[in-house]
C-alpha positions, 0 to 999 in steps of 0.5 A, a space after each residue: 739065881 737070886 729071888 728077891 722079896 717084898 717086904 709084907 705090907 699091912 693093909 688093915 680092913 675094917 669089916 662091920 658085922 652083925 644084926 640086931 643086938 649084936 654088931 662085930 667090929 672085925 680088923 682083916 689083914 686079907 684073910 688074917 682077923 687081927 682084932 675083933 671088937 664086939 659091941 652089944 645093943 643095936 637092937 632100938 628099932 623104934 620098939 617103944 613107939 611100937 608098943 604105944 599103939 598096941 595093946 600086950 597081947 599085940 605087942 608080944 610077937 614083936 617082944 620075942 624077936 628082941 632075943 631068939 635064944 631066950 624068948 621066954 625071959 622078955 616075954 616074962 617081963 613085958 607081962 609082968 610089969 603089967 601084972 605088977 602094976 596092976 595088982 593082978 593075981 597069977 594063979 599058983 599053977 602059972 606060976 609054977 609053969 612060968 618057972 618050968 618055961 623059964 628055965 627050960 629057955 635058959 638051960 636049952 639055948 645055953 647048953 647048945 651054944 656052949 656045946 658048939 
């Protein structure tokens, strides 16, 4: 009995993936991923105009959707600037818990994601 085959024929698929911040460029040959191209910073949703009509208190919420894992670093600089600018004094004791928070969001969310 004689079985004949056919010769592989590539069919390559482009798949977007992503969200916000991040959107995956992803070549398929069926089930196969033949390439994976990352490509960062799809977060511009209009952020800027947002803010113009908000006062910082107001604006803090939409601040911490740009970054789940580290809500603290971008809460941190949208206050800080502000403070900068202004000349405003922050007590040494926020400081200090500014610094524990900080560190917190940064060694907490990295060690989950290393860990996976």
């Amino acid at each position: 009995m004689t079985r004949w085959t056919l010769p592989r024929i590539q069919i390559d698929q482009l798949l977007n993936l992503g969200w916000e911040f991040l959107r995956l460029i992803v070549t398929l040959d069926g089930e196969d991923v033949l390439d994976c191209e990352p490509v960062l910073g799809y977060l511009h949703r209009g952020m800027e105009k947002i803010a113009e009509n908000r006062t910082i208190v107001q604006y803090l919420p939409y601040v911490t959707r740009w970054d789940y894992l580290a809500t603290m670093f971008t809460e941190a600089i949208t206050v800080n600037a502000p403070e900068k600018l202004t000349n405003i004094q922050v007590p040494k004791r926020a400081s200090y818990m500014r610094i524990i928070m900080l560190e917190l969001t940064f060694r907490i969310p990295s060690s989950i994601c290393i860990c996976r």
